[in-house]
C-alpha positions as CSV (number, residue, x, y, z in Angstrom):
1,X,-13.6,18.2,77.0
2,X,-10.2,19.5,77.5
3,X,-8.5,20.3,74.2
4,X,-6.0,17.1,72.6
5,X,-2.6,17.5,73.5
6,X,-1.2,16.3,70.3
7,X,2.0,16.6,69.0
8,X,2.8,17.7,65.5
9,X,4.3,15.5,63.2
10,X,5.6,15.8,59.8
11,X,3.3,15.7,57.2
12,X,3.9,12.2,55.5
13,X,1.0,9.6,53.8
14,X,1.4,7.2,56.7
15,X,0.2,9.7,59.1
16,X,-2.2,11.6,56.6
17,X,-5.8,11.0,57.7
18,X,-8.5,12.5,55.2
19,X,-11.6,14.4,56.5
20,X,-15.1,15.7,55.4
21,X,-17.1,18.9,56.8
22,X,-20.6,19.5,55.7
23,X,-22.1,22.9,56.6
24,X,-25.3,23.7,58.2
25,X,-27.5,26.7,58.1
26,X,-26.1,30.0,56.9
27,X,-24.0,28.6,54.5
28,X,-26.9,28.7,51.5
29,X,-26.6,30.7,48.6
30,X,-29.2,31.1,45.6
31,X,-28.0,29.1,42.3
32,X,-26.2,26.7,44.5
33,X,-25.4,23.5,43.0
34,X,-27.3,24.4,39.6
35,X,-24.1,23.4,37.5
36,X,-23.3,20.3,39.5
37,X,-27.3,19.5,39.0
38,X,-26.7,20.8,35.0
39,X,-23.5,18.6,34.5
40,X,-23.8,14.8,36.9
41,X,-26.7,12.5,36.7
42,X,-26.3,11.4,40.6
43,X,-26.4,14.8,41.6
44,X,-30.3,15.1,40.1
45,X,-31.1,12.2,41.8
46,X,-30.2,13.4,44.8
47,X,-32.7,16.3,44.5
48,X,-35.2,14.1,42.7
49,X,-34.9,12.0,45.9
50,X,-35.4,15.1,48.5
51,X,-38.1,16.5,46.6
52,X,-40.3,13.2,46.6
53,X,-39.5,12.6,50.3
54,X,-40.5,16.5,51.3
55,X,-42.6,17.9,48.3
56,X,-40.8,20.3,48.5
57,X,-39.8,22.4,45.1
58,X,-36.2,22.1,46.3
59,X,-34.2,22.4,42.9
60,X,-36.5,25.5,42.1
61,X,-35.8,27.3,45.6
62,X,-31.7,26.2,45.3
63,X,-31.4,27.7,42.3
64,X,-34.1,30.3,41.8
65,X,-34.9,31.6,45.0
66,X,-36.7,34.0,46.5
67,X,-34.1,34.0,49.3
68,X,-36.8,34.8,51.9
69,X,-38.5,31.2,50.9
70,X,-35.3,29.4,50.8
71,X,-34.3,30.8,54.6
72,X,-37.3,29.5,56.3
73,X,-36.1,26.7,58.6
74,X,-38.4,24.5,57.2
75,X,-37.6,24.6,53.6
76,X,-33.9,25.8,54.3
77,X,-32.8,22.4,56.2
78,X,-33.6,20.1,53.1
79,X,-32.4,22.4,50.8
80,X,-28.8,22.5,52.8
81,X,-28.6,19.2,53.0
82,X,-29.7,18.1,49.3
83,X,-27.2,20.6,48.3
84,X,-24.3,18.7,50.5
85,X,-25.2,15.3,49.5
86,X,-25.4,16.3,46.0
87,X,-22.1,18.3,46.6
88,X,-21.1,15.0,48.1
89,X,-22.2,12.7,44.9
90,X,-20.1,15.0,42.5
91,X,-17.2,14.5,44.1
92,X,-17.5,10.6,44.5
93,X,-17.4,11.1,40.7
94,X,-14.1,12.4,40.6
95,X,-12.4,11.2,44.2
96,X,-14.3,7.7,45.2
97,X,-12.5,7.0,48.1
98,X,-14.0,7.0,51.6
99,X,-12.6,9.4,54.2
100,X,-11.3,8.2,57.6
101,X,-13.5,10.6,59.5
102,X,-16.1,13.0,59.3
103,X,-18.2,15.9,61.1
104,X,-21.0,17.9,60.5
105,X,-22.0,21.1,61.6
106,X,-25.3,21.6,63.4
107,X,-27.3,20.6,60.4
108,X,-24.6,19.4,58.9
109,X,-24.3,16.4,61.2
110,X,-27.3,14.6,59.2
111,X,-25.0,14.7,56.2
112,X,-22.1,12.9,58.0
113,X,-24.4,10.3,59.2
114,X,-25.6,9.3,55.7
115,X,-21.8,9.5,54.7
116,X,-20.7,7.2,57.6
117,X,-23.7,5.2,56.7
118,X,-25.8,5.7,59.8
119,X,-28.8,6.6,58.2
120,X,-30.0,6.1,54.5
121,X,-30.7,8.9,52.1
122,X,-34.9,8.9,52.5
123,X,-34.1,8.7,56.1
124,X,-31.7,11.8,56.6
125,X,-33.9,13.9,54.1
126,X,-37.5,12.7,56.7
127,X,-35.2,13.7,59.5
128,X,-34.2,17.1,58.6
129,X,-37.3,17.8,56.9
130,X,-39.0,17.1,59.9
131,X,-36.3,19.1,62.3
132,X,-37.0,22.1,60.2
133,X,-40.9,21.8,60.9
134,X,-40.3,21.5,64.6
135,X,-37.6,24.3,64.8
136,X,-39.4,26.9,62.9
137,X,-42.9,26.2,64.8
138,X,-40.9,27.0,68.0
139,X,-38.7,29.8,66.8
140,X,-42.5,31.4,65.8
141,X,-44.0,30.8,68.7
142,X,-40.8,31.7,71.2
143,X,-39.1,34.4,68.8
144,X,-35.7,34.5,69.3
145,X,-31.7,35.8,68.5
146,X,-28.1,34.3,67.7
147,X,-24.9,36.5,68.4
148,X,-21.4,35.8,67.6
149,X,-19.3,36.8,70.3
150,X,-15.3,37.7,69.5
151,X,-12.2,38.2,71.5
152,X,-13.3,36.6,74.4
153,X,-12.5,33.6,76.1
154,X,-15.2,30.8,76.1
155,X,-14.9,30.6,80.1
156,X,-15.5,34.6,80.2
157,X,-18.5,33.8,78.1
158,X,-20.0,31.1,79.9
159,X,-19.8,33.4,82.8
160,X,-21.6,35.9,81.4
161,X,-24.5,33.6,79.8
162,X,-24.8,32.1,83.5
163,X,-25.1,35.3,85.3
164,X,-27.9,36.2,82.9
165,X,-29.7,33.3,82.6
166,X,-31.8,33.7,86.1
167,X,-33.7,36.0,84.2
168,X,-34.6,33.9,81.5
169,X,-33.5,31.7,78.4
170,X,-30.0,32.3,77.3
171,X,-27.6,29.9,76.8
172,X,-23.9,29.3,74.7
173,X,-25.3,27.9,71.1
174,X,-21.7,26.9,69.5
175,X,-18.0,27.0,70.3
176,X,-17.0,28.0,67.1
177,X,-13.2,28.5,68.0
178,X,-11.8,29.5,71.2
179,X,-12.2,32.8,70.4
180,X,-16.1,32.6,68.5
181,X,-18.6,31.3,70.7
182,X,-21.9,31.7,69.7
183,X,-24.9,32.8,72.2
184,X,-28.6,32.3,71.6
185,X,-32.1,32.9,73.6
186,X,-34.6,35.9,74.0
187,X,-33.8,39.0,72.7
188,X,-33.9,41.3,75.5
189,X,-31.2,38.9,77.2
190,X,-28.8,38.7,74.2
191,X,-29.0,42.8,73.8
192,X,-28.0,42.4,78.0
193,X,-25.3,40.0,77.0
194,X,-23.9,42.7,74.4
195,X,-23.5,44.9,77.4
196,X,-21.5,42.6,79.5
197,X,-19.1,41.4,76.4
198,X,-18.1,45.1,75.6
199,X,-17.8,45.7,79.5
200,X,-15.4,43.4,79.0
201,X,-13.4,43.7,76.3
202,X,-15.0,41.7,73.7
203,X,-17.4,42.2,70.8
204,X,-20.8,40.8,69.5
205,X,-22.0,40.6,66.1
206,X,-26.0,39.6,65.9
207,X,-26.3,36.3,63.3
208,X,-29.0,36.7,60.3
209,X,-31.1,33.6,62.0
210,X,-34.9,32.7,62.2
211,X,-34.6,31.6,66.0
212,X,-32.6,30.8,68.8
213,X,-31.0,27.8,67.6
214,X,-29.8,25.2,70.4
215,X,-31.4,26.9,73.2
216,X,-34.1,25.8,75.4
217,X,-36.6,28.5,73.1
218,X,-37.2,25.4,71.0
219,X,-36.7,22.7,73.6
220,X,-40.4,22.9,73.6
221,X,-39.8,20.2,70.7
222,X,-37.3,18.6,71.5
223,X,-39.6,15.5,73.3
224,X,-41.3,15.3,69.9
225,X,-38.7,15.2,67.9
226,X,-36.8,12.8,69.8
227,X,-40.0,10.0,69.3
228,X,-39.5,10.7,65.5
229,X,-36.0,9.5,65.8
230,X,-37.7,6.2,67.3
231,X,-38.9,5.6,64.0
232,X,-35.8,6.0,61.9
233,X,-33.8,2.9,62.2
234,X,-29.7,4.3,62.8
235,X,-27.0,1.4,61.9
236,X,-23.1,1.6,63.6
237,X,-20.9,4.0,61.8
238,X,-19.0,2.5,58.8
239,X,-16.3,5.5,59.5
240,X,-15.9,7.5,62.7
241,X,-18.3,10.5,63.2
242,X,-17.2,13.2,65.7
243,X,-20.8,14.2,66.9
244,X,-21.2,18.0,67.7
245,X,-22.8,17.0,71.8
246,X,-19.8,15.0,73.1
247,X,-16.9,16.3,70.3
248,X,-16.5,12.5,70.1
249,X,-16.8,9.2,68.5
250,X,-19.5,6.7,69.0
251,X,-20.5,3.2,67.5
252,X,-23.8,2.1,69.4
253,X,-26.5,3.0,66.8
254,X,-28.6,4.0,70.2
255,X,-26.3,5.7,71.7
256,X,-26.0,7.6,68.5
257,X,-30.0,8.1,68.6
258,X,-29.6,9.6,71.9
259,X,-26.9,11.8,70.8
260,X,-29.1,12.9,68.1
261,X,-32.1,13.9,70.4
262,X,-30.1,15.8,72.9
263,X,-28.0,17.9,69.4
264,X,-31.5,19.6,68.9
265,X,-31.1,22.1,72.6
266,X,-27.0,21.5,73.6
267,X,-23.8,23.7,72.0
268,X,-22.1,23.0,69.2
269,X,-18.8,21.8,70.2
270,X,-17.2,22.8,67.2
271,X,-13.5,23.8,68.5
272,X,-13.1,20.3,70.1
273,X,-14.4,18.3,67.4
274,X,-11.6,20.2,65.3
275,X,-9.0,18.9,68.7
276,X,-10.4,15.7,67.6
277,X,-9.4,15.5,64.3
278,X,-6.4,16.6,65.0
279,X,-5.9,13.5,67.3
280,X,-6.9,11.4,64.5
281,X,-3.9,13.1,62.5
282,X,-6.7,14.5,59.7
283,X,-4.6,16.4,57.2
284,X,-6.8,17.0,54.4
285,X,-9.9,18.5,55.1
286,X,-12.8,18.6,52.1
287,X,-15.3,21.1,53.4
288,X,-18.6,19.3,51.4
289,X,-21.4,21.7,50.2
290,X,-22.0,25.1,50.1
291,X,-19.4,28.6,51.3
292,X,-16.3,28.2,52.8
293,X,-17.2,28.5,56.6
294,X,-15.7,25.5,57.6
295,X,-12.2,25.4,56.1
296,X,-12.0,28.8,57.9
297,X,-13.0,27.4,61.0
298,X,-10.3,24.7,60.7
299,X,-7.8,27.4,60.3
300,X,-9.1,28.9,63.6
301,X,-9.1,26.1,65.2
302,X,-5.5,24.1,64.5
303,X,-2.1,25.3,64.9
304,X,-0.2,27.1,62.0
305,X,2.3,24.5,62.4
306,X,0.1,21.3,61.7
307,X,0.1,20.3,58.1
308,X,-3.0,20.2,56.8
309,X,-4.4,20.8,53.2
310,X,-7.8,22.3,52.5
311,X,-10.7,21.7,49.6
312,X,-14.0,23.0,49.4
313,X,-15.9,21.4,47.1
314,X,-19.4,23.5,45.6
315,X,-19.5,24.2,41.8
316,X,-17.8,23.0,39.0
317,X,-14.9,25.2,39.5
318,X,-13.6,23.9,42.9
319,X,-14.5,20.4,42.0
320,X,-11.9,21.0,39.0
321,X,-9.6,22.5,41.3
322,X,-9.0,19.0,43.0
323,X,-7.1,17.8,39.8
């Protein structure tokens, strides 16, 4: 997708659109959430709801660690997105209304289906549960590396990724912004890859991960994964979700399925999805759960000269911080 050519316009409530973000991996932190859990009733139920779906001690590894638990995909998935949906339930408390559009990243794309009302609560917390399982099985069975890659453009890194990948799995994981793509497959071809980006010009900065996310190293999963789907009934979006695969909207509940399957091996198309909200004249972005990865991303991503206005909502403190 080429990026929106969309002008910018004053910043006025008629043409202010609301977003919200939710993180995925990488964003987790130990103790995050434990004063939204200590202060709102809703937010316990939300982890009183993940933990009976996964059994999973999810309010014990959120807040207590050890951080080498927590980061195993298949505890870490349900533990992110507990921690956005509770995130998400404290700040229903304080701003109830809906907003016009939403995203996810990666992971985070099961929150924005529950907010758009896609998928219920049990449903996304059996879906990511489930994902995790799938995706760490493969990631220990086909060991693998992410790398950030900087100061490049995303053509020049396509170019390299394609030249390299005759010799085996290596493929573009995320287009962060156009100038933070994100590359991921076997390690000898990623320290290769490092090679080529200094040759020219740019830079690469290895990603604490457990695998090669969105490469074909875990595609070995991705059939399975995609009949588990078959068993989760999806309903049509109450808002509009821009879906990470196409960096678009989409209403057909099994078109949304499919979308879903494919998310598990193909990039993250981060930088258009934020072209995409610009199109739908978002202004105020509420990054939803924890870190602030997103909101810097959205800087990135838009012009200096579009108005927009940006929350992160976490802990007590930023919730506040919204008035």
């Amino acid at each position: 997708m080429e990026p929106t050519d969309t002008p910018t316009l004053p910043h006025s409530a008629k043409d202010s659109k609301t977003a919200f973000l939710f993180p995925g991996q990488g964003s987790q932190a130990i103790g995050m959430c434990k004063d939204l859990y200590d202060e709102f009733h809703p937010v316990r139920e939300i982890f009183e709801t993940a933990q009976d779906i996964t059994n999973i001690d999810i309010t014990g590894l959120c807040f207590n660690g050890p951080i080498e638990t927590l980061t195993q995909t298949a505890n870490l998935q349900p533990a992110i997105t507990a921690a956005n949906i509770a995130c998400l339930a404290a700040l229903n408390t304080v701003h109830p209304d809906p907003p016009d559009v939403c995203a996810g990243h990666s992971l985070g794309e099961y929150t924005a289906l529950y907010q758009a009302g896609i998928i219920s609560l049990e449903d996304t917390f059996r879906l990511v549960q489930k994902r995790g399982e799938f995706m760490q099985r493969e990631a220990e069975k086909y060991p693998g590396k992410m790398s950030a890659v900087l100061k490049l453009r995303p053509e020049t890194v396509r170019e390299i990724v394609e030249a390299l990948g005759n010799e085996g799995i290596i493929t573009v994981a995320n287009y962060n912004t156009p100038s933070q793509i994100v590359i991921s497959g076997t390690p000898e071809l990623l320290d290769k890859a490092a090679d080529k980006v200094s040759q020219a010009g740019g830079a690469t900065v290895p990603l604490k991960v457990s695998g090669a996310w969105h490469s074909g190293l875990i595609g070995g999963a991705k059939d399975e994964f995609a009949v588990f789907l078959d068993t989760v009934s999806f309903s049509a979006p109450t808002i509009p979700v821009i879906f990470n695969v196409t960096a678009a909207p989409e209403n057909d509940p099994v078109k949304i399925k499919s979308i879903m399957a494919a998310q598990f091996c193909s990039p993250v198309r981060w930088s258009d999805t934020m072209q995409q909200m610009q199109s739908y004249r978002a202004r105020t972005f509420f990054e939803i759960g924890p870190g602030r990865v997103l909101t810097g991303l959205v800087k990135k991503n838009l012009p200096r000269d579009y108005a927009r206005t940006l929350h992160n909502v976490f802990d007590l403190k930023t919730l506040a911080a919204l008035g």
